[in-house]
VOSE-945117 format. One record per residue: z negated, x, y negated of N, C-alpha, C, O in turn. Coordinates in pm, whole numbers, plus 50000, padded with zeros to 5 digits. Example, Ala and Ser with C-alpha at 12.3 -4.5 7.8 and 13.67 -1.06 7.14 Angstrom:
<sites>
492205131950569492205123050450492205132050330491545142450332;492925128550225492865136750106492135129049997491965134149886;
</sites>
This chain:
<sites>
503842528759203502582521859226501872527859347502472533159440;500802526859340499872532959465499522522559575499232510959544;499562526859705499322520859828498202520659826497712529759759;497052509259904495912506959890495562512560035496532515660104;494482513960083493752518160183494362507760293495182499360259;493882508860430494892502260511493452485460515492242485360536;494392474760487493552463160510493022462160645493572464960751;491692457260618490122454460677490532434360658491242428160580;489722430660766490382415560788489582410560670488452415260658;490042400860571489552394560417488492381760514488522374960617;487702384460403486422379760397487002366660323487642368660220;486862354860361486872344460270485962344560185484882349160222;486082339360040485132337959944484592323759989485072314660057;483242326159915482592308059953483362299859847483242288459890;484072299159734484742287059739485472282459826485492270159840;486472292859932487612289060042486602283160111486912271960153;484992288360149484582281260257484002263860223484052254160298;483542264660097483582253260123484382244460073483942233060080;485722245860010487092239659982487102234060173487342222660212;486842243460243487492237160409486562228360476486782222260581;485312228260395483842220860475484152205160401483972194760463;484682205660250485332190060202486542186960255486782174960248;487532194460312488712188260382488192184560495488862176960564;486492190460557486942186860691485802173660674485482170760790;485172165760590484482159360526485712144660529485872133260572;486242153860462487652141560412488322133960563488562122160588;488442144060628489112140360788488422134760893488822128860993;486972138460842486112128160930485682115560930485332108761026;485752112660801485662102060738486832096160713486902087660624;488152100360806489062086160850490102086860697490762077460653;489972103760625490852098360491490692089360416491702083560377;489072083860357489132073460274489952074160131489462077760024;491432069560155491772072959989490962061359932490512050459967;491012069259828490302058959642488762060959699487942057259614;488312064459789486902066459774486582083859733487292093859744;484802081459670484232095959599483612103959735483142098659835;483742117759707483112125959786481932127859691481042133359755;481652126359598480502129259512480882137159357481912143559336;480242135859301480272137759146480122154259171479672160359269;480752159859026480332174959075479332180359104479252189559185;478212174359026476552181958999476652175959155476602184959238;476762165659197476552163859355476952172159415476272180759471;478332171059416478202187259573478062197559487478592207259540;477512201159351476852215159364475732214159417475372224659470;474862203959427473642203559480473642204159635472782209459705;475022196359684474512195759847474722207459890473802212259957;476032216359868476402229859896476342243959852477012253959877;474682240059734474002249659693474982262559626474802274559647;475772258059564476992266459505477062268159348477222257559289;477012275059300477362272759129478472265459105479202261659196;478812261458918479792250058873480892260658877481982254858887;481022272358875482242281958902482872279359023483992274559039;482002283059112482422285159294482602270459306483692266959352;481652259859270482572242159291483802241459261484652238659345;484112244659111485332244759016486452250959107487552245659099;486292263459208487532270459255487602261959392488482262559478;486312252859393486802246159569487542236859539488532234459609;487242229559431487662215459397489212220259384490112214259443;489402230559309491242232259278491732233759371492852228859382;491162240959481491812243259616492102231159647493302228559635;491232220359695490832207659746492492200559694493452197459764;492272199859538493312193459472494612198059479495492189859456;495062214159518496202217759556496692216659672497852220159693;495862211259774495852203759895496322192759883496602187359990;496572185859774497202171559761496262163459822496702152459854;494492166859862493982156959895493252147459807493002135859840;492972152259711491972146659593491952153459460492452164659450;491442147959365491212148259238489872148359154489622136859116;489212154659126488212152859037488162147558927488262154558826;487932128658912487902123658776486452122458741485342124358791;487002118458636485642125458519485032107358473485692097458505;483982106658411483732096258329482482081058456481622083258542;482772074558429481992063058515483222060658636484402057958619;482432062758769482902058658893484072069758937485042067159008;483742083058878484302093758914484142101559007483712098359118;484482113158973484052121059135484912126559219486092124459192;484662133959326486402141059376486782128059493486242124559599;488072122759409488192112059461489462114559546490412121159501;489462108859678490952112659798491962106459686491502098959599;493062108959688493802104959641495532099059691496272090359645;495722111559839496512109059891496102106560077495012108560131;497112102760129497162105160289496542117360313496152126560240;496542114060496496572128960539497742135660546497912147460516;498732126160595499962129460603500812137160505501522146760536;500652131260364501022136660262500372146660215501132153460147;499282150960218498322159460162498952170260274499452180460226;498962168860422499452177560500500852184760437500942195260373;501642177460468503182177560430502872188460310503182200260327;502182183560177502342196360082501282208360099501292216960011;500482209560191500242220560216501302228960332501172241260332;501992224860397503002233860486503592235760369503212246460322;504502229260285505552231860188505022242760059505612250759987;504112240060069503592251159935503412262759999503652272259925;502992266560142502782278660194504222282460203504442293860162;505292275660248506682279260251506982281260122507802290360129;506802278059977506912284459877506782293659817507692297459743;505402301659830504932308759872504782321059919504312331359869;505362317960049505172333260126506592337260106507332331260027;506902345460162508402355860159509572350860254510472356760313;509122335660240510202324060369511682327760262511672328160139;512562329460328514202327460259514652313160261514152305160339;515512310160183516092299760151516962292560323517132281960384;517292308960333518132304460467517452301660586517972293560662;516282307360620515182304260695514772288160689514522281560790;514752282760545514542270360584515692257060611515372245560643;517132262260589517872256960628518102255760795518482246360865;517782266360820518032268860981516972258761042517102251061137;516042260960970514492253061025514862238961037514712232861143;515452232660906516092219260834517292214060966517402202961017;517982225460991519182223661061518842216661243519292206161287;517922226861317517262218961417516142210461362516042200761436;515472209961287514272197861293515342184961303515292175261380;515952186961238517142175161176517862166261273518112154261284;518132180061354519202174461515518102166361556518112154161539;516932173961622516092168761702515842153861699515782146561798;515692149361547515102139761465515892129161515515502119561580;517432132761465518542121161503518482121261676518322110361731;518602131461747518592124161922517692118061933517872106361968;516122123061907515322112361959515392100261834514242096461810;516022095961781516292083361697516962074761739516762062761725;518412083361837519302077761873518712068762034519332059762090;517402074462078517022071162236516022058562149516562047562144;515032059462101514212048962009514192042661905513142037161869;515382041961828515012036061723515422017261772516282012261845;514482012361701514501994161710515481985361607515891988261495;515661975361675516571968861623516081970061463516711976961383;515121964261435514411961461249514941975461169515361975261053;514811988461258514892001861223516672002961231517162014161217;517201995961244518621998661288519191992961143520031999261079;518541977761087518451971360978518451982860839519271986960756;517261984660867516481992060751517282004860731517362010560623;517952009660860518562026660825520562023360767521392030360710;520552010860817521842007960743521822003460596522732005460515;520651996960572521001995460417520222006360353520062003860233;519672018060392519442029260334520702038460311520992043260202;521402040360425522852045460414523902033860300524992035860248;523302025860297523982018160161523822021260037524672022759950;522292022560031522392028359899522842040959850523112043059732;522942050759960523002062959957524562062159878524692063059756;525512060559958526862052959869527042046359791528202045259749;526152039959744525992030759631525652036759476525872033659359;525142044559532523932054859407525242055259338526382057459379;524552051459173525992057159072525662070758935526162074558830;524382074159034524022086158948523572101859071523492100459193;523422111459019523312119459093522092120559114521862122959232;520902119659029519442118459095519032107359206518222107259298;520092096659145519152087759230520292086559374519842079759467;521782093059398521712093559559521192106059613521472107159733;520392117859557519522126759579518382118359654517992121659766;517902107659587516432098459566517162092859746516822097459855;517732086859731517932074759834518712085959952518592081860067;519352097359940519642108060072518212105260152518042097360245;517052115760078516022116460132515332106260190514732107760296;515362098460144514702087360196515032079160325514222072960393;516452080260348517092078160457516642091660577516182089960690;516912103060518516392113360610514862110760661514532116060767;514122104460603512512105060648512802095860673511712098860625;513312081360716513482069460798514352072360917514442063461002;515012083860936515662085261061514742095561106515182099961212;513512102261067512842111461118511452100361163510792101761266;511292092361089510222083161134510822072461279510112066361359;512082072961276512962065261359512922069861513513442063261604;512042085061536512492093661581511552086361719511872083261834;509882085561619508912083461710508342098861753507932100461868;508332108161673507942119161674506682124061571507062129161465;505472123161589505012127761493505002142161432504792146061318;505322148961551505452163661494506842164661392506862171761291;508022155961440509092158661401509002156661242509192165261156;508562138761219507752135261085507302146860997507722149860885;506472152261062505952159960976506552168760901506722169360780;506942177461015507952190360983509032184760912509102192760818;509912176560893510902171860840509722165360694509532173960608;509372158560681508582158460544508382168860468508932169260358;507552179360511507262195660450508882202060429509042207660320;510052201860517511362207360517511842200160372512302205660272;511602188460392512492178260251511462179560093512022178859983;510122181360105509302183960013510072196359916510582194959805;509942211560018510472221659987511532223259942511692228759833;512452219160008513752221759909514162212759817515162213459746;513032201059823513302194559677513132204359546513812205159443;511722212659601511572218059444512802228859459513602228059365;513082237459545514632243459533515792241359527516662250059527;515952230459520517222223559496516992211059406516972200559469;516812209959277516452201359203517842195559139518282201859043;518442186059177518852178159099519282175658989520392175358936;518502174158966517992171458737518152182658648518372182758527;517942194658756517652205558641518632214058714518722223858640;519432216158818520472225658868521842219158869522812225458909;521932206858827523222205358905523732194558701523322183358669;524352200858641525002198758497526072184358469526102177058370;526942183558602527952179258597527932170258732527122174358815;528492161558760528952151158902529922161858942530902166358883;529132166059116530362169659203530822160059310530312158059420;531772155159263532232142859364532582142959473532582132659540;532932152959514533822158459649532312162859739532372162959862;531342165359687529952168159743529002154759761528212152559853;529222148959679528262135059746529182129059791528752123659893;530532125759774531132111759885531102125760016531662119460106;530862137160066530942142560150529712139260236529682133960347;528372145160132527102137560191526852127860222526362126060333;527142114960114527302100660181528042097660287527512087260326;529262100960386530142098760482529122109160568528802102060663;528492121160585528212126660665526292111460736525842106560840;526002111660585524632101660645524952093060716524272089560812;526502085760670526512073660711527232073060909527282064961002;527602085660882527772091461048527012088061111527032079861202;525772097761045524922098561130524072085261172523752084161290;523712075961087523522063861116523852053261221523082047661298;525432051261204526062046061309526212054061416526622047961515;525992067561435525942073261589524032071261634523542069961746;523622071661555522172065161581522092047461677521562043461781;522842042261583523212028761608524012025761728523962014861785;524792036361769525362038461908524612045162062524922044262180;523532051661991522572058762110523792068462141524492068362242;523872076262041524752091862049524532099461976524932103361867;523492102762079522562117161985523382126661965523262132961860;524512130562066525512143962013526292140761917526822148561839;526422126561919527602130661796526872130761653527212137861558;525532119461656524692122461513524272137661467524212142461354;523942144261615523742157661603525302163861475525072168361363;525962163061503527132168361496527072168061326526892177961254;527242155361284526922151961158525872159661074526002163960959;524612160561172523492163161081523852181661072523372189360990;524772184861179525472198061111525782201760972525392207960873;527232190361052528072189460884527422187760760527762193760658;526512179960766525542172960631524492191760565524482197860458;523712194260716522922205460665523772215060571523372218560459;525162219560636525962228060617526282227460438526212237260363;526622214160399526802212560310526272212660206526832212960097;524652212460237524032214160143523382227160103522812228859994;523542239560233523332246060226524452258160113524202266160023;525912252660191526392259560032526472254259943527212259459860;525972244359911526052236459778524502246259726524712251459617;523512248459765522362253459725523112272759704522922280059607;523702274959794524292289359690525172290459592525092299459508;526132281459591526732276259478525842277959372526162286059285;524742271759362523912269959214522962279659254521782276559238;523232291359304522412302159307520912298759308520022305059252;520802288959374518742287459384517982299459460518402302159573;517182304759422516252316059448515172312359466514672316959569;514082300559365513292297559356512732284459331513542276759280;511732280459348511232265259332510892264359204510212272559143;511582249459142511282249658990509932237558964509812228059042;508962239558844508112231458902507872229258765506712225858741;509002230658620508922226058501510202217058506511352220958527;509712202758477510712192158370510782184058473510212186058580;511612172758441512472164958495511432155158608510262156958644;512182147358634511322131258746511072139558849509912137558885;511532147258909511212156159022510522164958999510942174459064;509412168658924508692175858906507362174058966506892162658970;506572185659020505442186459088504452178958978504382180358856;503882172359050502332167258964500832181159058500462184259171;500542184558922499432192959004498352189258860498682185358748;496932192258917496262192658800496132203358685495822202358566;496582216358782495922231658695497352236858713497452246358791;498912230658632500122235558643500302250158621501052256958690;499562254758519499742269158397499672277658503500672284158532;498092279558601498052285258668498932284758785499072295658842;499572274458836500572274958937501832282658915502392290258994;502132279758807503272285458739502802304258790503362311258874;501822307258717501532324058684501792327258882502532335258941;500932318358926500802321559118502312323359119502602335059142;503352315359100504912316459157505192327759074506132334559117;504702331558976506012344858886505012355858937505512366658905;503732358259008503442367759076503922367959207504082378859262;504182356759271504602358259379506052361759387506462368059484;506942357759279508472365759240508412377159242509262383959299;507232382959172507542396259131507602403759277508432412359306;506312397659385505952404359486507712405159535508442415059531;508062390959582509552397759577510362404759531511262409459601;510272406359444511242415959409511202432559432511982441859417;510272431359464509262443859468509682450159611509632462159639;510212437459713510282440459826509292436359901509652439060016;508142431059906507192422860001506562436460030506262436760149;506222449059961505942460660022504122457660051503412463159967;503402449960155502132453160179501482464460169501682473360252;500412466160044499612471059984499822478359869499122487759830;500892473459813501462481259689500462475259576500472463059561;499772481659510499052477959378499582474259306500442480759245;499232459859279500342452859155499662457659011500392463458930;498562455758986497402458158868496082454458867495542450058968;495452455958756493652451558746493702436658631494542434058545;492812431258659492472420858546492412427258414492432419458318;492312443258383492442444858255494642446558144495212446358035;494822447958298496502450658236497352430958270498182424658205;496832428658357497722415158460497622405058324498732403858273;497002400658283497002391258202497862390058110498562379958097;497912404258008498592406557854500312403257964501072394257929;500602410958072501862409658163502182399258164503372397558138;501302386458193501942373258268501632364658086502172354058053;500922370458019500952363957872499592353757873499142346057788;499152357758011498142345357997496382348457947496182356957860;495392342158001493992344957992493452350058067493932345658171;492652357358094492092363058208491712351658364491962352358484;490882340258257490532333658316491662325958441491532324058562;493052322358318494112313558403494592329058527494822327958648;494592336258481494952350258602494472349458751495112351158854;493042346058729492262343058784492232330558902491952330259022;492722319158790492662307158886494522311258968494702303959066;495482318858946496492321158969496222328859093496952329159192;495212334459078494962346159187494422338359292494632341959408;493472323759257492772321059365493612312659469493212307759575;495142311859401495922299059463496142308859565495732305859677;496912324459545497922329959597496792339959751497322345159850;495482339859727494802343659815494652338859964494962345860060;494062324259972494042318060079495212322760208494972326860321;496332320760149497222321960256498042342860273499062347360324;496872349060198497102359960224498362369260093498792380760098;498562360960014499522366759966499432377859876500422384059837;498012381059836497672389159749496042388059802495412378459845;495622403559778494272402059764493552411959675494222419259602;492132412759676491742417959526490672428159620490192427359734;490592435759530489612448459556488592453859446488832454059325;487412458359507486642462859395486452476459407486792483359503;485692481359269485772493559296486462503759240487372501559160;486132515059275487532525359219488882523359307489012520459425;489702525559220491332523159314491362508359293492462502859289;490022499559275490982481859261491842476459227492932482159223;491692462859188492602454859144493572446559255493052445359366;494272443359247495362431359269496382439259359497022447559295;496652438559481497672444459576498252430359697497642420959748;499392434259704500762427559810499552427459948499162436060027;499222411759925498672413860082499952406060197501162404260182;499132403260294500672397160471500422384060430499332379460395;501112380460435501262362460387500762358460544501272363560643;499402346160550498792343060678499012328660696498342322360615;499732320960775500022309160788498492300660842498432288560821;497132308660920496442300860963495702286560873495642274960914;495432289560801494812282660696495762268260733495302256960750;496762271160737498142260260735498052254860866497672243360889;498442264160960497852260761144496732256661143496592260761258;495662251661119494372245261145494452235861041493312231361044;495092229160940495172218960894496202211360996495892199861027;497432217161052497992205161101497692201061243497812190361302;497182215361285496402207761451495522194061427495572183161485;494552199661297493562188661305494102170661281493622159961318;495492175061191496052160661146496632155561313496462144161358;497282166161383497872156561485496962154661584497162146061670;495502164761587494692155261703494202141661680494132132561763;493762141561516493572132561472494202115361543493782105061595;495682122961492496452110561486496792106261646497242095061670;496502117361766496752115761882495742107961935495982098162005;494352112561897492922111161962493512090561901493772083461997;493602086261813493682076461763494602065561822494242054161851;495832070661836497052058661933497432059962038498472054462073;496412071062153497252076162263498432079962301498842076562412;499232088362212500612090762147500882104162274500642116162262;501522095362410501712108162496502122120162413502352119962293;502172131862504502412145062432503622147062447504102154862365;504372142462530505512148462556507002150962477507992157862503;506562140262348507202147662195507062156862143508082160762085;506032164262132505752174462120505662183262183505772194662135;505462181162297506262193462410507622199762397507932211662388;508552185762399510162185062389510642191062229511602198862225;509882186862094510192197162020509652213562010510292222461955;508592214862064508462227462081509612236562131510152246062073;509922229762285510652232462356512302237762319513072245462377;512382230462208513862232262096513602242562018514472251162002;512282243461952511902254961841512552269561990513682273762017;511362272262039511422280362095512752283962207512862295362253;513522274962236514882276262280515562282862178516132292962217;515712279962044516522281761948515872296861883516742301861812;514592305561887513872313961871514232323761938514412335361904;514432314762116514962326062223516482335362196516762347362186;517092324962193518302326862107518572334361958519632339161919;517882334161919517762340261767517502354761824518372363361811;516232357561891515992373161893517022378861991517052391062006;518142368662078518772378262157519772388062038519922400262038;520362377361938520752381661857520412384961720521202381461633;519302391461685518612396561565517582409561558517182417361472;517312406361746516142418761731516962430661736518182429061739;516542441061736516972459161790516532457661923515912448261973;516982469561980517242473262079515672476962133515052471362224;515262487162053513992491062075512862476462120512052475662213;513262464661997512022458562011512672447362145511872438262166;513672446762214514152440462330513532447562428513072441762526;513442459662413513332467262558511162465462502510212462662575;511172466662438509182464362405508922449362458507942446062526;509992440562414509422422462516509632425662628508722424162708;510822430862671510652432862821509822439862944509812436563063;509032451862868508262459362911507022447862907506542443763013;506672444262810505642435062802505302425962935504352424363010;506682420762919506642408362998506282413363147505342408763212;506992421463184506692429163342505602433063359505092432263470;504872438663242503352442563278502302431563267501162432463312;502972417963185501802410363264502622393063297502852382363240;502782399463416503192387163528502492379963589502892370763660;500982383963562500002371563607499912356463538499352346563585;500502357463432500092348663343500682344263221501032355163175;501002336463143501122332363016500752344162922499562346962933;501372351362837500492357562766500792354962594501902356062542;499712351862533500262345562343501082354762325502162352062272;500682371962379502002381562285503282381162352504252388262323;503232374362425504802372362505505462360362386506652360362354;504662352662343505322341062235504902349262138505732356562083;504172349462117504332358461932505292367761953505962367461850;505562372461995506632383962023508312378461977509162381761895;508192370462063509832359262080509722356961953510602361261879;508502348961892508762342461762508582349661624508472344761511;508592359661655508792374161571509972378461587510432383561485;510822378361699512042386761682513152373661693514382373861699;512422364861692513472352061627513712353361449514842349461418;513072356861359513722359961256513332347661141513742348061024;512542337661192512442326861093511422324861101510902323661212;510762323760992509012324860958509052308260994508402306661097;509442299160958509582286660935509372280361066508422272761082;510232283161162510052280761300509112285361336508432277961406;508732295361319507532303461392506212300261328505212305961374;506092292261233505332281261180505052271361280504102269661357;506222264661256506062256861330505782253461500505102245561566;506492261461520506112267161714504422272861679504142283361737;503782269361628502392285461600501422266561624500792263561726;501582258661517501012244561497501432241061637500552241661723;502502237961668502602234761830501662234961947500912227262007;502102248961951501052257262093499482251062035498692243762094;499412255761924497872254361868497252238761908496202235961965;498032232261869497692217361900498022212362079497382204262145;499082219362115499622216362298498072219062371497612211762458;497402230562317496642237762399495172232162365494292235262445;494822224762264493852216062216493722207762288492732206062360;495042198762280495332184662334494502187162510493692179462561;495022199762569494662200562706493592205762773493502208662892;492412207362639491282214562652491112228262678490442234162762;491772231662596492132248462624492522250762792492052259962859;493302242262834494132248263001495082249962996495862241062962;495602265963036496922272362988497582269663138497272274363247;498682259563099499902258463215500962268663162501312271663048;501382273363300502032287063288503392283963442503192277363544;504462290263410505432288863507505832301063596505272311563566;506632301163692506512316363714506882326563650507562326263547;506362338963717506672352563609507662355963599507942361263492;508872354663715509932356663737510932349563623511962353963572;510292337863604511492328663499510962339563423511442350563451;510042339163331509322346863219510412361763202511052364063100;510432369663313510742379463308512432380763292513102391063280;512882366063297514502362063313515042363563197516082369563168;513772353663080514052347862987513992363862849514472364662735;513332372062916513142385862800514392395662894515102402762824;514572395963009516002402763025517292394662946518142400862881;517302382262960518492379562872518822380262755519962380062709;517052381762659517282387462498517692399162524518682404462474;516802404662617517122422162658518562422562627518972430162539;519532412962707520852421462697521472415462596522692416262586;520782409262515521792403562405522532388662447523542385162386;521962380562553523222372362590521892360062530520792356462573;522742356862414521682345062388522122327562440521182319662449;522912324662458522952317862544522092309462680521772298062712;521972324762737521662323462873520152323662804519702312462780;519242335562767518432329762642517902317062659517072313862744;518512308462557518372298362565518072284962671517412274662684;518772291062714519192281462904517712285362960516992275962995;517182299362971516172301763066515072297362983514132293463052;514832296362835513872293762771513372279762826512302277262881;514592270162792514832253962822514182251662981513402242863014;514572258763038514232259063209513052261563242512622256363345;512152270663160510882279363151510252267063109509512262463196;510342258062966509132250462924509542237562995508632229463011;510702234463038510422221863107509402222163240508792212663288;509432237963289509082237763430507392235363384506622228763454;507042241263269505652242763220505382226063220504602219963293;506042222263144505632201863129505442199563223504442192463229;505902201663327505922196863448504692197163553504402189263643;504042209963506503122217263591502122211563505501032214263555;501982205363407500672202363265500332189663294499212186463252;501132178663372500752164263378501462161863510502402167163568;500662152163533501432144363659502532136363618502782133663500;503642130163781504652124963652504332113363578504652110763462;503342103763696502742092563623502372088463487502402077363433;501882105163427501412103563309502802107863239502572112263127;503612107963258504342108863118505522096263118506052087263183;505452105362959506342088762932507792096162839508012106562777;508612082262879509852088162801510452083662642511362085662562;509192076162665509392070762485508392069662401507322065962450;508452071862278507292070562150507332060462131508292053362163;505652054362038505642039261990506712045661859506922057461834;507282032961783507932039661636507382032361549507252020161552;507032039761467506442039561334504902031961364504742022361289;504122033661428502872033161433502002032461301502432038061200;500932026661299499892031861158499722045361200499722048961318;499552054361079498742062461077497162058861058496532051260985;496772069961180495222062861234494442069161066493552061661025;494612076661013494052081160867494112073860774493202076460695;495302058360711495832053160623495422039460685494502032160648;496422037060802495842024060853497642015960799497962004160817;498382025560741499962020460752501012030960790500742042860803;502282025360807502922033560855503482038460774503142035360660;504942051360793505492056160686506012054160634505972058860520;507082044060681508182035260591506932022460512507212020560394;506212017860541505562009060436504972014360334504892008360227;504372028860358504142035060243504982038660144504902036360024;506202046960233507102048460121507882039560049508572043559955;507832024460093508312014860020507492009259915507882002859818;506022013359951504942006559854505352016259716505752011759609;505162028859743504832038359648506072046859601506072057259535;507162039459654508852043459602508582057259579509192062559486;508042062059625508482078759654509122085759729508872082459844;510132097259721511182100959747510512113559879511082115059988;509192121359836509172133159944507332130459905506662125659815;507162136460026505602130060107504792137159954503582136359939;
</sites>
């Protein structure tokens, strides 16, 4: 296959632009679910767009999990879900997606998870102490394998809501979304493995009662054992990919056919090797390939664009080539959900400081042991040449040679939102820690790594607020300022298993 010319930064098409002018429509207006943004001929009229370019915003819109276009009397693109939830499956579909590994999101799963249970174990309330024991009941109780799948999760997003974390919430929602569709239940697992759920059930129910004890290390400990287990239970059944035909666990989307074609192009890109700019084909060969219509090719192409995964060319040499999978699209949806939700309950920051603070501890650590040599001695050079200051490529750097797209997701929404929250004022610690924390990847000692990372952002919190202003505990389970309920009442209203 032929390499394409070297990419020029992509031009959004005007459906992406105004797919983002109705999300940001939707968010200003407080998430009205069950209310219309307008009939189609309406916003073709307000946004002066043809019924084509509407048609590709609206699918966007709707693969956003925010709304639906019904048809008939009192129709219209109507909200349909949260922000929360609509959020949640846009991180998880970009993690589907892009060239994230299976193991990448276990690791991700593995600290969000810890985090979740310590701060659960410092806040969770008596009512919440109630509610997470007879969730760990059912979990043991379940006498089928879908449904203690159904009632695991559900306990996991009540000890993540337990947490009083909204960042944690989140990320743990999008973590449990995702490997639902990769680890399906219904359609991977043939037979009862018994020795695997009474394992999972005794590991939840650990973790519960060390919750119930205010012993975050030892719940930690558990939510090891528990990750661990499911992680070889997921190579066991050889999962590769997200399944999104059959069974109660199946994705609801409106335009499936085309979702489907987006994932078996995006396989192929794997398999291929993720090689950026390799020419996959033209709209005259791609279609008869994937068996489909030009047209469904098309709407397949428009899913896999946004977040960079492919892009199209005109011209001689065109067609369809391996573009860099771009998380922003994803980073500016969830800043906006958590200023949202901050600007709304006065939700100190300092949860989100403290998980950052874990991402990037655990990042530090990762690149002592993952990067080369070459790119240790390139952070370190970095870092010495600029000691005045904070610099983003000093963190993009770390969270590049940490090795997990997933984290580095998530640390990316962090900063993005830390640095919002404070009106764009960059608190910075000394250069010397800075320069501590890239000699110890330098030599490989991740450990210490870690230690100086931990030492580095506490000193930063410190320098960002007075102590007056901070606080050492979250409200738990708050409304969401978008819905106007919280998460456990939703998920009890609407008995659903993942956001």
């Amino acid at each position: 296959m032929s390499k394409a010319p070297k990419d020029a930064p992509r031009t959004k098409k005007l459906s992406e632009i105004v797919a983002a002018q109705l999300m940001e429509e939707i968010r200003s207006r407080g998430w009205p679910v069950g209310e219309s943004l307008g009939t189609e001929s309406d916003l073709m009229a307000r946004f002066n767009v043809s019924r084509a370019t509407m048609t590709e915003a609206v699918r966007q819109v709707e693969r956003y999990g925010a709304a639906v276009m019904r048809r008939g009397s009192g129709g219209g693109l109507v909200v349909t879900n949260s922000a929360r939830a609509a959020l949640s499956r846009t991180i998880s579909t970009y993690l589907e997606l892009s060239n994230v590994t299976l193991a990448e999101q276990y690791e991700a799963t593995r600290l969000i998870e810890t985090e979740a249970v310590s701060l659960a174990a410092e806040n969770v309330t008596e009512d919440q102490i109630v509610a997470l024991r007879s969730a760990a009941a059912d979990v043991t109780k379940s006498d089928d394998n879908l449904g203690l799948h159904r009632a695991a999760m559900q306990l996991r997003l009540a000890i993540a809501e337990a947490s009083g974390s909204r960042s944690v919430l989140l990320f743990m929602r999008s973590l449990v979304r995702v490997l639902t569709h990769y680890v399906r239940p219904d359609l991977r697992t043939h037979y009862r493995d018994r020795e695997f759920e009474h394992g999972m059930a005794a590991d939840l129910s650990g973790i519960v009662e060390a919750i119930v004890a205010g012993n975050g290390a030892l719940a930690a400990h558990y939510v090891r054992l528990d990750v661990d287990r499911r992680e070889h239970r997921a190579h066991e059944l050889a999962v590769a990919q997200p399944l999104l035909e059959g069974g109660p666990l199946r994705r609801e989307t409106p335009n499936k056919l085309a979702e489907k074609i987006a994932y078996a192009i995006r396989d192929d890109i794997a398999r291929m090797g993720w090689q950026t700019g390799e020419r996959l084909g033209d709209e005259a060969d791609l279609p008869g390939r994937y068996g489909v219509s030009p047209w469904v090719l098309r709407q397949a192409v428009r899913i896999l664009e946004p977040s960079g995964i492919v892009c199209v060319r005109r011209g001689q040499g065109g067609g369809l080539y391996i573009g860099r999978p771009s998380p922003e699209q994803t980073i500016e949806s969830a800043t906006s959900y958590l200023l949202a939700y901050q600007t709304s309950t006065a939700v100190p920051i300092d949860a989100y400081v403290n998980t950052r603070r874990c991402i990037f501890q655990e990042m530090a650590s990762s690149a002592a042991k993952r990067s080369t040599h070459k790119e240790r001695e390139d952070l370190l050079a970095l870092t010495r040449s600029q000691a005045n200051g904070d610099s983003e490529d000093f963190w993009a750097l770390i969270s590049t040679l940490g090795r997990n797209q997933v984290l580095q997701l998530f640390a990316s929404i962090l900063n993005r939102f830390i640095a919002a929250s404070s009106g764009g004022q960059s608190y910075c610690g000394p250069s010397e820690m800075r320069i501590g924390i890239a000699e110890a990847i330098q030599g490989g000692d991740a450990p210490l790594a870690q230690r100086r990372m931990g030492n580095y952002l506490h000193r930063v919190a410190a320098s960002a607020a007075p102590k007056s202003e901070q606080s050492t505990a979250s409200p738990v389970d708050p409304p969401d300022p978008l819905t106007g309920t919280s998460a456990i009442a939703e998920q009890k209203r609407s008995g659903s298993t993942v956001a």
